[in-house]
C-alpha positions in Angstrom: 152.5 148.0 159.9 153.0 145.4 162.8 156.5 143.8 163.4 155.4 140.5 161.7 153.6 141.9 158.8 157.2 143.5 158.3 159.2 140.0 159.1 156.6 138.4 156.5 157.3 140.9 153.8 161.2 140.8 154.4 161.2 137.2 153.8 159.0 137.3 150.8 161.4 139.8 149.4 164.4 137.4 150.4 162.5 134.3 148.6 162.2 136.4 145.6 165.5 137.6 145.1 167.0 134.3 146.1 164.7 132.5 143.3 164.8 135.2 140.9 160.7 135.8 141.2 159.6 138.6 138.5 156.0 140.0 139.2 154.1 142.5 137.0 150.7 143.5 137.9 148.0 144.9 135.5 145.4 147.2 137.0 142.1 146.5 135.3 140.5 149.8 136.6 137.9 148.8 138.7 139.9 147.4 142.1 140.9 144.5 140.2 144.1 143.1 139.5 145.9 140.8 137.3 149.2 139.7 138.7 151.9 137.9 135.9 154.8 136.1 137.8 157.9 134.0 137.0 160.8 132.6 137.7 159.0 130.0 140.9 157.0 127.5 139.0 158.2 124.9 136.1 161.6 126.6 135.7 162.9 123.8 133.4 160.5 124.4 130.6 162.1 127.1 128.2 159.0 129.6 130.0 156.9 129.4 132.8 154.2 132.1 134.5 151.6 132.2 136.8 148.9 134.7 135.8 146.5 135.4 138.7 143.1 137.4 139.9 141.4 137.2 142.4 141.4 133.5 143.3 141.6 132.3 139.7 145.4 131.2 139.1 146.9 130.0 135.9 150.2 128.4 135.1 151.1 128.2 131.8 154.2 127.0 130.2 156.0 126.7 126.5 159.0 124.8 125.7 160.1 124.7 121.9 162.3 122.0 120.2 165.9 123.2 120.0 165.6 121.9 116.2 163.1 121.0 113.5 162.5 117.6 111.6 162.7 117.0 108.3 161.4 118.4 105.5 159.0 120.1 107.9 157.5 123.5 106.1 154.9 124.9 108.7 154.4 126.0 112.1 153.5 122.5 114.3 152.4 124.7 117.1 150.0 122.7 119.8 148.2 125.0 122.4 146.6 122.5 125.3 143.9 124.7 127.8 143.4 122.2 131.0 141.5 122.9 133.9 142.4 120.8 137.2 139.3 119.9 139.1 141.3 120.6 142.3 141.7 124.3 141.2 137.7 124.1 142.4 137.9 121.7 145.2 136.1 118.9 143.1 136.7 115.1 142.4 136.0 114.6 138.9 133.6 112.3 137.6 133.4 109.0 136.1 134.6 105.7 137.4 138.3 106.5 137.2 137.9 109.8 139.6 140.6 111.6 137.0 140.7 114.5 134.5 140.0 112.7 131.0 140.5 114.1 127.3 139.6 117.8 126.6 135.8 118.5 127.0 134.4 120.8 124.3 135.0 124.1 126.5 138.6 123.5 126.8 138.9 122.8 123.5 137.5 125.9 123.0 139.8 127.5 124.7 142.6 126.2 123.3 141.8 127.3 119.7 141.2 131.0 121.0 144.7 130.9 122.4 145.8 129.0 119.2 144.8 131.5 116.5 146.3 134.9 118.3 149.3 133.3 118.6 150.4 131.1 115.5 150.7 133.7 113.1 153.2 135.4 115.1 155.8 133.0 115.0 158.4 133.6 112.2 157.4 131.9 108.9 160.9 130.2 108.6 160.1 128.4 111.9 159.5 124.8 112.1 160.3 123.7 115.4 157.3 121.5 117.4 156.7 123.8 120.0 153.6 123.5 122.4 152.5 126.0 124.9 150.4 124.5 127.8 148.2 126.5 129.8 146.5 125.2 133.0 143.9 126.4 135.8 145.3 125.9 139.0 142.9 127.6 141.4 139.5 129.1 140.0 136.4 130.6 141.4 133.1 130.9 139.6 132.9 134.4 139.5 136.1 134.8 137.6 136.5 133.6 134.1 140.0 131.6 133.7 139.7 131.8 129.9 140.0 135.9 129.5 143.4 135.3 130.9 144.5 132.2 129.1 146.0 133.8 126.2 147.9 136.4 128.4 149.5 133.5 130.2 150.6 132.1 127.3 152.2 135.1 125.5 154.2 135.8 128.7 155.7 132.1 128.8 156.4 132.5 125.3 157.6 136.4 126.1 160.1 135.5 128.6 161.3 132.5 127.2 164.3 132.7 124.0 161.9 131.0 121.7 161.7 133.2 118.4 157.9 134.8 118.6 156.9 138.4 117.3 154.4 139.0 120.2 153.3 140.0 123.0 149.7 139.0 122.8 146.9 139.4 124.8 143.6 138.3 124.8 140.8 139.8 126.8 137.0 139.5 126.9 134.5 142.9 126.9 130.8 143.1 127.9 128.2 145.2 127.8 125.5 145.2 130.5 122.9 147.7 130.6 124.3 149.9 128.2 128.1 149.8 130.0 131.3 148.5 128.7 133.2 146.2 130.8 136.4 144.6 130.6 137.2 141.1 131.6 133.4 140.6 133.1 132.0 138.2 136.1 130.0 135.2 135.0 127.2 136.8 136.9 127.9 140.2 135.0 127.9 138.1 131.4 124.8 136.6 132.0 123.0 139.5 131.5 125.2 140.8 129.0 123.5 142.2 125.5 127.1 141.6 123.6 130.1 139.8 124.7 133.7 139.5 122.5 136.9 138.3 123.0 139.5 139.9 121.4 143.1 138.9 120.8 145.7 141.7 119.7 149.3 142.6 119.9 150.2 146.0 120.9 149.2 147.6 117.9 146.8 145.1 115.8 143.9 143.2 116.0 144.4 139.3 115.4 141.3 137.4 116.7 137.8 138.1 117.6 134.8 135.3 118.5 131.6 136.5 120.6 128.0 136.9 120.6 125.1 139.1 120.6 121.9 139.9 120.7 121.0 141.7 117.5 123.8 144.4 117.7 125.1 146.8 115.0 128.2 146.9 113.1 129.0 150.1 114.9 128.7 148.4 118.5 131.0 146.1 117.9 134.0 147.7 116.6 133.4 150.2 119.7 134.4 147.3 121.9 136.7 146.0 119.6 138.7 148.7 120.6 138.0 149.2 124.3 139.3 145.4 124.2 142.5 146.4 122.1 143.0 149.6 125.2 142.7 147.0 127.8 145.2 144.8 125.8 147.7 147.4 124.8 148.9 147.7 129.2 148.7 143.7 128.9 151.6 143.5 126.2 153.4 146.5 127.6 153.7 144.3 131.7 154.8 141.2 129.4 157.6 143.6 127.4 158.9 145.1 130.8 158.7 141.7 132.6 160.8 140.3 129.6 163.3 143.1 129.7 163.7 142.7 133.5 164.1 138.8 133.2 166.7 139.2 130.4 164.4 137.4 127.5 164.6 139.7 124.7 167.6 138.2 122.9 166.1 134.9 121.2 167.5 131.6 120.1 169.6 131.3 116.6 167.6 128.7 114.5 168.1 127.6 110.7 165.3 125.2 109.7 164.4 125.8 106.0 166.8 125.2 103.4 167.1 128.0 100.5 167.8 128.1 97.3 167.6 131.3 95.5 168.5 130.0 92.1 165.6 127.8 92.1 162.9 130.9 93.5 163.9 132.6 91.0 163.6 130.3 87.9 160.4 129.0 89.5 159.5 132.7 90.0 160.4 133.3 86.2 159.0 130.4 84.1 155.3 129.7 86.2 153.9 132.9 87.2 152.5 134.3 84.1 151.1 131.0 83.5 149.7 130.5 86.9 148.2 133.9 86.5 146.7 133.0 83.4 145.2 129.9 85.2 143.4 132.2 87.4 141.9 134.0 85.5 140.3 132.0 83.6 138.1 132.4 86.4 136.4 128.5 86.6 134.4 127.8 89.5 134.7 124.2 89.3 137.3 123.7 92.2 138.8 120.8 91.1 139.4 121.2 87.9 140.7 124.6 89.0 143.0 123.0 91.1 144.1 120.4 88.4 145.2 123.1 86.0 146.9 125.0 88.5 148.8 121.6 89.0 149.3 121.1 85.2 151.6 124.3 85.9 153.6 122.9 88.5 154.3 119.6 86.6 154.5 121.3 83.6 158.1 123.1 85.7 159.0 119.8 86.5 158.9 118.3 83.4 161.6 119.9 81.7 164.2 117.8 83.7 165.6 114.6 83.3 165.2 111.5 85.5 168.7 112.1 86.6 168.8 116.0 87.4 164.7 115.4 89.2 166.8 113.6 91.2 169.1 116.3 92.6 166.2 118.6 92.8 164.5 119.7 96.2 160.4 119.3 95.5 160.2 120.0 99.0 161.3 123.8 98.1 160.0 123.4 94.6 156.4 122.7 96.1 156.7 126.1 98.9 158.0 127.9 96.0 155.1 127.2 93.8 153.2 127.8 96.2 154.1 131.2 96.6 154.0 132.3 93.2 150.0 131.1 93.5 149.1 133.2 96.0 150.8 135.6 94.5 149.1 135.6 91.5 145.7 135.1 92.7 146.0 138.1 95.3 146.9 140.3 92.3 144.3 138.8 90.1 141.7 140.0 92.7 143.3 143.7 93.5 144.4 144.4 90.1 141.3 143.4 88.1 139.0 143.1 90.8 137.8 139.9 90.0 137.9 136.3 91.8 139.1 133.0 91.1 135.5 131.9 90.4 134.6 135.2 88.3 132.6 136.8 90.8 132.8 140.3 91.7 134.6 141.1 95.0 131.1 141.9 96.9 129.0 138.8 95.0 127.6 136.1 96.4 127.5 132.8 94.9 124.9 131.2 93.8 122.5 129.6 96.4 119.6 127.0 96.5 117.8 125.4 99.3 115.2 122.6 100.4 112.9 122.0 103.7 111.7 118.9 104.4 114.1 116.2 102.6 114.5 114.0 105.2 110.9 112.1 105.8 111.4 110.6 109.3 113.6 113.9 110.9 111.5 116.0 112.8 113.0 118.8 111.0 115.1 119.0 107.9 116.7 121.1 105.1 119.7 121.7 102.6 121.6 124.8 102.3 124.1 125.2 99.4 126.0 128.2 98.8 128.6 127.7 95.4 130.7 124.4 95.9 129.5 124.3 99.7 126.5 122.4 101.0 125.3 121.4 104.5 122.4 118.8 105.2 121.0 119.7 108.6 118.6 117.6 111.0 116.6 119.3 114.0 115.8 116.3 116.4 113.6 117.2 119.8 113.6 115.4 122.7 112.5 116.1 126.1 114.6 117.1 129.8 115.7 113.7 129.6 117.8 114.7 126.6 119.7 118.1 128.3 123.1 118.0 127.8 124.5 117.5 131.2 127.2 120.3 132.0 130.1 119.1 134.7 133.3 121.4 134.1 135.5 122.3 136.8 133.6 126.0 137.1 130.6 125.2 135.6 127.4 122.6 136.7 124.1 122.7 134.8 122.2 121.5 131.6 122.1 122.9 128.0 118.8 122.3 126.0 119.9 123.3 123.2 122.5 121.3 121.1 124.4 122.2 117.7 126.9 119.2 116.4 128.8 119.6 112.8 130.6 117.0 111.3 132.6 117.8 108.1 133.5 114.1 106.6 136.9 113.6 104.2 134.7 113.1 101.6 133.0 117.2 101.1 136.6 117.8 99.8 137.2 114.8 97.5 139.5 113.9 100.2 140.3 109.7 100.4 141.5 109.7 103.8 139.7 107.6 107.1 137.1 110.3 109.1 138.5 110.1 112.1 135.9 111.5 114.2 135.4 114.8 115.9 137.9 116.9 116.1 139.3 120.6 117.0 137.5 122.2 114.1 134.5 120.8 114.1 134.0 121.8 117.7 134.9 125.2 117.0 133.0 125.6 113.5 130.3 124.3 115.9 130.1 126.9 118.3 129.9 129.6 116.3 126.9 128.1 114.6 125.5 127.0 118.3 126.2 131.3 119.4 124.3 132.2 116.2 121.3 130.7 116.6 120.7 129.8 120.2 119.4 133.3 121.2 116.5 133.3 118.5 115.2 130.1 120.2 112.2 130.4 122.0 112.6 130.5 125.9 110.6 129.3 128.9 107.4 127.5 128.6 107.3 128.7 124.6 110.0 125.8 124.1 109.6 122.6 126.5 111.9 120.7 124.2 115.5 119.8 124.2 116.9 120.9 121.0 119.8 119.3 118.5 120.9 120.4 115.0 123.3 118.2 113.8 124.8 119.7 110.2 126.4 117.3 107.9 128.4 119.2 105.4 128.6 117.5 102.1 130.3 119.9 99.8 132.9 122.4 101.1 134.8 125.1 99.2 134.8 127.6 101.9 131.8 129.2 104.3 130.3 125.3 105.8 130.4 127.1 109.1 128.4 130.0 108.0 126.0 127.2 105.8 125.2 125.7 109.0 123.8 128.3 110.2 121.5 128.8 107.2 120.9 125.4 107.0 119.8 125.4 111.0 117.4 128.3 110.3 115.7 126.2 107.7 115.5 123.0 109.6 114.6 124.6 112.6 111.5 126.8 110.5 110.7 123.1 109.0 110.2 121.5 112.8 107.8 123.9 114.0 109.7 125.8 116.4 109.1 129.0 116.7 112.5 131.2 116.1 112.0 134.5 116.9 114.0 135.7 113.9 115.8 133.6 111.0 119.4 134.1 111.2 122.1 134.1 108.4 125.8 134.1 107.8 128.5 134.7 105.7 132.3 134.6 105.6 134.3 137.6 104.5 137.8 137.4 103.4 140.6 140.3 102.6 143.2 140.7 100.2 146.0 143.4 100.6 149.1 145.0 99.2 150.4 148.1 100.1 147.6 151.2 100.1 145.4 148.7 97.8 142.9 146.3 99.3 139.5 144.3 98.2 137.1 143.2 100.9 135.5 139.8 99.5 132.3 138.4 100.1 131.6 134.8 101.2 135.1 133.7 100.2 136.3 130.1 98.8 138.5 127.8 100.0 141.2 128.9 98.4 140.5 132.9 99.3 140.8 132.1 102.8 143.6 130.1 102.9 145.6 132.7 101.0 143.6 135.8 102.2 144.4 138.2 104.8 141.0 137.4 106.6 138.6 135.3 107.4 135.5 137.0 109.3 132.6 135.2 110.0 129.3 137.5 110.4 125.7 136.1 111.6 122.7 138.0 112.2 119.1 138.6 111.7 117.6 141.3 109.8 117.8 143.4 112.7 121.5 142.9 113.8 124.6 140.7 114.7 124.1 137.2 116.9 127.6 136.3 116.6 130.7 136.9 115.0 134.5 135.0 114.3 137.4 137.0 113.2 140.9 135.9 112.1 143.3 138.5 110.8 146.7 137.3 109.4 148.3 140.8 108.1 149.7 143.9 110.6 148.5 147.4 111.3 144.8 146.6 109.6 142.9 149.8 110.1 139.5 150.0 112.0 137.9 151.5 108.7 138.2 148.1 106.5 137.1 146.6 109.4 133.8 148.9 108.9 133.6 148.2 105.2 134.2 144.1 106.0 131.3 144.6 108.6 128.5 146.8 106.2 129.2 144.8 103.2 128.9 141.5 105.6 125.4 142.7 106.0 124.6 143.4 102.6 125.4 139.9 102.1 123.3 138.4 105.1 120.3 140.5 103.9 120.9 138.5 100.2 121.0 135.5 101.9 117.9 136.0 103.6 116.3 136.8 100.8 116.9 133.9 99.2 116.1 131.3 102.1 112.6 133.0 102.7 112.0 131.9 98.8 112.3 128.5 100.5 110.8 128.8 104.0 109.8 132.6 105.4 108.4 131.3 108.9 108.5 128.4 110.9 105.5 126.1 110.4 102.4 126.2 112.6 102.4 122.4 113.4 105.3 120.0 114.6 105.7 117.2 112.1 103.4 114.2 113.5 106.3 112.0 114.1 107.6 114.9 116.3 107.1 114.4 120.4 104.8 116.7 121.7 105.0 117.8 125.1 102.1 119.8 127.6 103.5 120.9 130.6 101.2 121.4 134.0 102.1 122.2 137.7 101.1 120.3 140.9 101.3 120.8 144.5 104.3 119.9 145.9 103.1 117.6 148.2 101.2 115.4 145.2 104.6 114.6 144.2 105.0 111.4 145.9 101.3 110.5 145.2 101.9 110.6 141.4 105.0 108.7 141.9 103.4 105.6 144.2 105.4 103.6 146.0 108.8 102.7 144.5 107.3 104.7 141.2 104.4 102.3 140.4 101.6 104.5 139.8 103.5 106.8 137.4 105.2 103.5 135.5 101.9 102.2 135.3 100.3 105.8 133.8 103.1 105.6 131.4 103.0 102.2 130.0 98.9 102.2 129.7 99.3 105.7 127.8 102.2 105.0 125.8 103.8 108.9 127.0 106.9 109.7 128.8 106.3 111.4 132.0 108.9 113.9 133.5 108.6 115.1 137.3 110.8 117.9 139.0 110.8 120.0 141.7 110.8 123.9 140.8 110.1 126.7 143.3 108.7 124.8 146.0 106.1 123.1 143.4 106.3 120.3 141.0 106.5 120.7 137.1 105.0 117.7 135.1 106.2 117.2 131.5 103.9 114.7 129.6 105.6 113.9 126.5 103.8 111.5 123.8 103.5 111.2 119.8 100.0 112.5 119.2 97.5 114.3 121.1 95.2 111.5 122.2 98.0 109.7 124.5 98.7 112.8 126.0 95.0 114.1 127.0 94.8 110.2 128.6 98.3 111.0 130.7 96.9 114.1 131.5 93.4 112.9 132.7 94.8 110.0 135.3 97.8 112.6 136.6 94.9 115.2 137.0 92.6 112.3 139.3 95.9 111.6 141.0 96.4 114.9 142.3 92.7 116.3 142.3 91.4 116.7 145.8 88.6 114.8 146.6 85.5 117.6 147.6 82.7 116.8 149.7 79.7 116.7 147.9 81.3 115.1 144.8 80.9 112.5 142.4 82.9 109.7 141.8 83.5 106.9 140.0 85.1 104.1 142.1 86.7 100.4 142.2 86.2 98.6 145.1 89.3 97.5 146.1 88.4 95.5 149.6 85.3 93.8 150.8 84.9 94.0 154.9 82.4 93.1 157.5 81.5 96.5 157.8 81.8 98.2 154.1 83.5 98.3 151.2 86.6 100.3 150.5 86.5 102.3 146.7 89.3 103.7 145.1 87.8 107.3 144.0 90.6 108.8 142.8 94.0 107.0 142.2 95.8 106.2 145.5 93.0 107.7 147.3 90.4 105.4 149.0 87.4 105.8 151.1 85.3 103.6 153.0 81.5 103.0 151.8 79.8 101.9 155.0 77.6 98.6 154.8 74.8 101.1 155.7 75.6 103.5 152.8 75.5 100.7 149.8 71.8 101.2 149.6 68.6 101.9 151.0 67.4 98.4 152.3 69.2 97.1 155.0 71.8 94.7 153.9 73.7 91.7 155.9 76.4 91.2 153.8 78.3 93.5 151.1 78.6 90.6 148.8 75.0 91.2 148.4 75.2 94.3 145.9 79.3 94.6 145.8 82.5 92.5 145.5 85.9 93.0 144.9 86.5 94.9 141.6 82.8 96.4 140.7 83.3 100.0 139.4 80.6 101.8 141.3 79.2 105.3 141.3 79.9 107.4 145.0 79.2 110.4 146.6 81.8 111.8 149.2 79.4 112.7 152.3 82.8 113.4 154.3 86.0 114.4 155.6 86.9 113.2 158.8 90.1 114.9 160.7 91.8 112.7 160.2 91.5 113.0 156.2 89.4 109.5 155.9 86.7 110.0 153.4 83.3 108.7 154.0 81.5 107.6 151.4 78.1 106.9 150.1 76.1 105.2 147.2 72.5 105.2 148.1 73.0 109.2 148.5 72.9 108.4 144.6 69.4 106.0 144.3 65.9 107.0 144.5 64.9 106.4 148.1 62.3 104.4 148.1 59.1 105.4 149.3 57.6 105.0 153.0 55.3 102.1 153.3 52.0 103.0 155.3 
């Protein structure tokens, strides 16, 4: 080692040790390495780290209020994922030039991080805490987000905020046949499955990914290669916490308690609340009104005066818990569900195609209590979805919006607008689908389901994508499979446990899981996992999985009673587009100068005409209503870039009368001269005799000169006359 590489080193070592810098580094196995430091960066928040590989660097921070607010009874956790446009050397866009509100990616992001870590954090805490995690430096080989939710378990892990981690989160894929951990974009591109899994040291708490048709047994393999990769992640963020001194956490009291009260509530509403439940009614509301009755019922044994004195804040969390107790042993003690069903029965389901008159495609899904009305609009390259993140620059033709109004939960409240959910509920729907779509020139349109969910009581995600299937089948385009989903739910309690099939509402808010399964006939296209219980073994997770598919395979059924293929034809409001390929040097001729002969194709055909260039050749899109305006586009772009061959044909405008000739327009933007001498057999002294300006006139090219003028003629065309004796 050279004298300065030794000076550099001992003055690293002094920096550290005067600014107390901790570094752990995780070996990923394959010459990689992920590097966790603190102790130099945003020292005043209560935690701070800077995860890094390669060039991707992450900072991410927590701090945690010291007390909570009133009458506060749940976790207000925010998780924010930003990425910097410097971290890529970019200005960003817009007229401002600065990073705006969360595109959908981050928000993305942020809920991954969100879910593995909230139900960590002690139930009795109410403090507003909010973890923020931000890319600093990035490349576009490696993925920021893999790392995200290691960044922010190590602020919260060496901070004194009260958490029950370490977490990790890390992403797995499979290309050709190979797991790998933490994957390039390049790798996942070609990927057959990929899944990001969030865990703690010894159980699994999140999972989102997609596939391509995979089986239940493929994907808890990488399930647990992604829990082995996590399991050295939470172990670097325990040492790193033991070496900075974080393992004693702060003192906290923000729930009042009254045991008195528990235990009367306890006493005097759970019988009754169990006999509420099973009673089994699958009308929602009026399920929820009796189970209110109950409550009030409580309340109504005191006084003005002593109602007073007593805290409903406790009253209500108190109730509340005798409810999901009751339903929870409802379910594993009888094994029936609030709704009657069995634990493995689906509810009942009826759809429609076609609903909407004006959509290009169109259909209702409803499963039970929850309903989804999806549109399938097509449009053309026009309509791509343009893609500007920090890491990532393209277009997406294919587009999957949900909306989920107040008013699908008897909810009076304002709808304000999209928000963290319905991105996320979304995505999964957008992953399920968007690898049945046809590719290449078998789909020239851009693509957008929007789903509307009227009705909810649990599953909407997984309706969308039924509904999708349908409305897609309706417009015409050809899936290659139809895709189902359903969301299953658990319910444990010591050794007993009841895997449920497409649960309610009210099953997964007091459930132990909520695992959302899509796939074809054939196998899994995507799949969302939140698990809210410790130490869940791998072999529910096989039973959730086989009886998932069971219930995909019922739904499938039922949806090919409706629609079992997509329809031959596009609806004939739909666009239609014919796509064709020119030389690359016709491009500017089908343009015309400052676009006029392409505007002018367009307006007299009544189509939309798209140009590109693509591998050194251009691709023409002709886009119109119905088939007549598009065989007229396609005719004058076809004269426009035809070659003009000696010894052809044409019909002409003459566009110029000369001395010597005419000039005709054969062919738009291309002209030749028609000699005086070539207008007919007799000898002529003027054009104007036979021609002027205007006259269509048949021609015959005689000529190429080499200088690429064409010669013409039009007595090549007439009878000569015969020779006079």
């Amino acid at each position: 080692m050279s004298d300065r590489r030794k000076e550099r080193n001992r003055q690293v070592a002094k920096k550290q040790e005067m600014m107390k810098i901790v570094t752990k580094e995780i070996d990923l196995g394959d010459g990689r390495i992920i590097s966790i430091e603190t102790g130099k960066l945003a020292k005043q928040a209560d935690g701070s780290v800077v995860v890094k590989c390669g060039n991707t660097m992450l900072l991410a921070t927590v701090v945690s209020a010291k007390a909570a607010k009133a009458d506060v009874d749940f976790m207000p956790l925010s998780v924010d994922y930003k990425e910097s446009y410097a971290a890529a050397g970019r200005f960003p866009g817009g007229f401002l030039r600065r990073e705006g509100r969360p595109n959908d990616s981050e928000i993305l992001v942020s809920r991954l991080i969100d879910r593995a870590l909230r139900p960590l954090f002690p139930d009795d805490y109410h403090a507003d805490t909010f973890v923020n995690i931000s890319l600093i430096s990035g490349d576009k080989s490696t993925m920021p987000d893999a790392m995200a939710g290691l960044a922010a378990s190590a602020a919260l892990s060496v901070s004194n905020i009260p958490f029950n981690g370490p977490i990790s989160e890390c992403r797995v894929g499979r290309v050709d046949g190979k797991f790998i951990v933490n994957p390039t974009r390049e790798e996942l591109v070609v990927a057959d499955l990929e899944i990001m899994v969030g865990a703690t040291i010894d159980n699994i708490l999140m999972v989102e990914g997609e596939m391509l048709e995979v089986s239940e047994a493929e994907i808890l393999e990488a399930i647990k290669i992604a829990h082995e990769a996590i399991k050295v992640q939470c172990q670097a963020q325990i040492d790193m916490a033991n070496e900075v001194g974080a393992t004693e956490k702060r003192e906290y009291c923000h729930e009042a308690k009254d045991e008195e009260l528990k235990e009367k509530i306890w006493k005097e509403t759970y019988d009754k609340v169990y006999a509420v439940a099973a009673k089994c009614n699958a009308n929602k509301h009026e399920r929820i009104n009796d189970f209110a009755a109950v409550k009030e019922e409580f309340l109504a044994q005191y006084s003005e005066e002593e109602l007073a004195e007593v805290n409903k804040t406790l009253v209500g969390k108190y109730y509340h818990d005798v409810e999901k107790e009751a339903i929870r042993n409802l379910v594993l003690n009888q094994r029936v569900r609030l709704d009657g069903r069995k634990t493995d029965e689906i509810r009942p389901i009826w759809s429609e195609v076609d609903y909407l008159p004006s959509a290009h495609g169109s259909a209702i899904f409803t499963r039970g209590e929850t309903q989804s009305l999806t549109t399938v609009t097509l449009g053309t390259k026009l309509d791509n979805k343009i893609i500007d993140e920090v890491l990532r620059q393209g277009k997406d033709n294919f587009l999957l919006h949900y909306n989920f109004p107040p008013f699908s939960t008897g909810d009076a409240r304002m709808n304000r607008g999209t928000g963290r959910r319905e991105v996320g509920h979304g995505n999964l729907a957008h992953r399920a689908l968007k690898n049945m779509l046809p590719t290449g020139d078998d789909n020239p349109y851009t693509i957008r389901i929007v789903s509307d969910i009227l009705e909810s009581n649990g599953s909407s995600s997984m309706a969308t994508v039924c509904a999708g299937t349908l409305a897609l089948m309706d417009a015409g385009i050809q899936i290659k499979k139809p895709v189902t989903g359903i969301a299953m739910g658990l319910i444990t309690k010591g050794d007993k446990f009841a895997v449920l099939s497409d649960i309610l509402g009210d099953e997964d808010h007091l459930g132990d899981m909520d695992f959302k399964v899509t796939g074809t006939k054939d196998g899994i296209t995507a799949t969302q996992m939140d698990i809210k219980v410790d130490g869940l073994p791998y072999e529910v997770l096989a039973q959730a999985l086989e009886q998932a598919k069971e219930g995909r395979l019922h739904i499938l059924d039922e949806i090919n009673k409706t629609l079992d293929a997509p329809r031959a034809e596009l609806k004939p409001y739909a666009p239609r587009v014919v796509k064709l390929t020119i030389p690359k040097d016709c491009i500017g001729a089908l343009i015309g100068p400052g676009g006029k002969i392409i505007q002018e194709i367009q307006a007299s055909t009544e189509t939309t005409i798209i140009i590109e260039e693509v591998d050194n050749q251009g691709r023409v899109e002709v886009v119109a209503s119905n088939r007549d305006n598009i065989e007229a586009a396609l005719a004058r772009i076809k004269g426009v870039v035809a070659v003009p061959e000696v010894g052809e044909v044409y019909k002409g405008k003459v566009k110029a009368i000369v001395a010597f000739g005419a000039f005709v327009e054969i062919l738009p933007g291309k002209e030749g001269l028609l000699h005086i001498s070539e207008i007919e057999w007799r000898r002529l002294d003027k054009v104007d005799e036979v021609l002027k300006e205007g006259d269509e006139v048949e021609v015959k090219l005689i000529d190429v000169d080499k200088s690429g003028k064409l010669k013409l003629s039009r007595k090549a065309l007439l009878p000569r006359p015969e020779r006079k004796n």
